[in-house]
N, C-alpha and C positions, 0 to 999 in steps of 0.2 A: 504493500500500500504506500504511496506518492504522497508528499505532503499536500497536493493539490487533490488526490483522492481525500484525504484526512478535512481538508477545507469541504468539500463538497458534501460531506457525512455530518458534519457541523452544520452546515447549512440550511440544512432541516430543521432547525430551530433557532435561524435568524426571525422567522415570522412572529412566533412567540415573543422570544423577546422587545421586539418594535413591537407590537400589541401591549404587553404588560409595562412598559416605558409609556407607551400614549395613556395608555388606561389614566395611569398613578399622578403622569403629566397631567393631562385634563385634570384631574380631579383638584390635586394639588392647585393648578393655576383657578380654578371657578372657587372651590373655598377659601384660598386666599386672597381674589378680588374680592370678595363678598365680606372678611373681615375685614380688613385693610378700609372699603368703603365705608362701612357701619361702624367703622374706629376714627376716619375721618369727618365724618359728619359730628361726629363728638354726643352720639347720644350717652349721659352721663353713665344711665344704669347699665349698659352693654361692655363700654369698656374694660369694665374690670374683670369681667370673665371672656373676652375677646385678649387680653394678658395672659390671665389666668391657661388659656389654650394655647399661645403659643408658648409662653413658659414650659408647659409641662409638655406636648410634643417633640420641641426643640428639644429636651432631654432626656427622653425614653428612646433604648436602644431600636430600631426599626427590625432586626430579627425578633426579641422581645415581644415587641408589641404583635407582628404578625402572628407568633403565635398563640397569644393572649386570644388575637382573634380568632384565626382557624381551627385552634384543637381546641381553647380555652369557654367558646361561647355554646358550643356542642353539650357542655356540658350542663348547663343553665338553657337546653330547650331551641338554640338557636343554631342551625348551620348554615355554613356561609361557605360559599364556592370558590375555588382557587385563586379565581383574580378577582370576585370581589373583595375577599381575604388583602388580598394586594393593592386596590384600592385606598382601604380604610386599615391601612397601615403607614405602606410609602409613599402613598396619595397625602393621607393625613398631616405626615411629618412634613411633606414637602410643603404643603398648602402653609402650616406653621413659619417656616423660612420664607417663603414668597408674599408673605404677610405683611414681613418687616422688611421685604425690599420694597415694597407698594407704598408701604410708607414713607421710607425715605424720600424716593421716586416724588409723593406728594410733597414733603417739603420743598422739594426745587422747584415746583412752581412758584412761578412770581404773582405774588400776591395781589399785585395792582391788577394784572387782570381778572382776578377773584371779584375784586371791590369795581370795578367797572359793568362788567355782568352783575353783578346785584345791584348797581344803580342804574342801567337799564333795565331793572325791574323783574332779571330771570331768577327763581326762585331759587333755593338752596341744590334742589336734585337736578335742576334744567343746569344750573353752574358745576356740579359733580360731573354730569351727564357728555353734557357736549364741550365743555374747558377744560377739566380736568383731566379725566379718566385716558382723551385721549393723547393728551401729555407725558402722563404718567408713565401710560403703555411704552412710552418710547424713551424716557427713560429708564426703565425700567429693564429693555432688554439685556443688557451684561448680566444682570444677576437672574434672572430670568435665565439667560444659557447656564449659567454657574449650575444651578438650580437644575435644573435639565439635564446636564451632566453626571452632579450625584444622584440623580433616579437612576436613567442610565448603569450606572456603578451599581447601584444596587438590586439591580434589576434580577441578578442573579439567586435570589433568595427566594425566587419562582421554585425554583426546583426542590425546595422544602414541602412544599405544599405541592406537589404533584404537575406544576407546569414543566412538557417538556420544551424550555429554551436551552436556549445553546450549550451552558452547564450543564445541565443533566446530558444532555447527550455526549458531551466530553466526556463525563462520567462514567457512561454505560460504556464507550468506546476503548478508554481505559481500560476499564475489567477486560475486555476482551483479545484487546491488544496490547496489551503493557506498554504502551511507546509514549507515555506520561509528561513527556518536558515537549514531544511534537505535536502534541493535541495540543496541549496546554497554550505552545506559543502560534497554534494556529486561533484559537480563540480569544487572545491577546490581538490577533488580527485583525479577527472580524468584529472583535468589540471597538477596535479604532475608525475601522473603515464603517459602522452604523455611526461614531460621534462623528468623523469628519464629513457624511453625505448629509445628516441633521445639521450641522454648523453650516455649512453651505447654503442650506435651504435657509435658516435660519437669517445669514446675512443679506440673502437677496429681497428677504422681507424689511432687515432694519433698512438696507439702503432706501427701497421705493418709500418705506413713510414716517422718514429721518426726519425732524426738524428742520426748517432751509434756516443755513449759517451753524450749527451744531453740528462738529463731526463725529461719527461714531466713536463711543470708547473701541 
């Protein structure tokens, strides 16, 4: 067996992987706009537990947690499926960290145009809505790939919970062929060439809808 045989047997579970990265991506990126806005709008009562969540995500190990969920909720009446398992783990953690890039991201807005839109009379959500959000979005993308990135990386913890991606199948392939450092550095491969076709795409997005005069980080 050919190291480009060895890539091609791996390859069977490049699909998995881009699925369970998008899954956890999405999820991540909608519950973390969705704090980050109801943190910026400043309603008093929500903040502290919009904290309180990323505090304690940001800090709970993401194998941990997945299994808290998958083997853990089984137990208490609730079973949850592979990747939704993977969701409302690395989804979770990640949405926690894109939270506080969203944040930031709002502070570099400039203010004056806050205060111009509310003196043209657009209400608090129409100036979130249409000024802000899609500001934000673009600064925002650096940390946003960062972010991306370690899903990505941890993408591999599918294979605890029964998704066959690329890891598992290095795995099985292993047992069978003992050739452990050439699987190994062919999956090292393929996990660069899925970040550099993502980052590709990724930049062709920041470029078309860059700020005009802000160059990208």
């Amino acid at each position: 067996m050919t190291f480009l045989d060895i890539l091609a047997q791996l390859a069977q579970g490049v699909s998995y992987t881009v699925v369970v990265t998008l899954v956890c991506s999405s999820t991540g990126l909608l519950v973390g706009l969705t704090l980050a806005s109801l943190r910026h709008l400043q309603y008093k009562w929500v903040v502290p537990w919009i904290d309180f969540y990323t505090y304690v995500f940001r800090g709970v190990p993401v194998l941990v947690l997945l299994f808290m969920v998958y083997f853990g909720l089984p137990s208490i009446g609730f079973k949850v499926p592979p990747l939704m398992a993977m969701a409302l783990s690395l989804g979770l953690v990640a949405s926690a960290y894109l939270a506080e890039v969203f944040r930031g991201a709002f502070n570099s807005i400039d203010k004056n145009e806050v205060l111009a839109a509310e003196a043209m009379g657009m209400s608090r959500i129409q100036v979130l809505w249409y000024i802000e959000l899609p500001q934000m979005l673009r600064f925002s993308v650096p940390g946003m790939v960062n972010e991306f990135t370690s899903v990505l990386k941890y993408s591999p913890f599918a294979y605890t919970v029964g998704i066959p991606e690329i890891t598992k199948q290095a795995m099985t392939l292993t047992a069978t062929t003992l050739r452990g450092v050439e699987i190994y550095l062919a999956v090292g491969v393929l996990y660069f060439m899925i970040y550099r076709v993502c980052l590709f795409g990724v930049q062709l997005l920041s470029k078309r809808y860059q700020i005009p005069g802000i160059q990208p980080a």
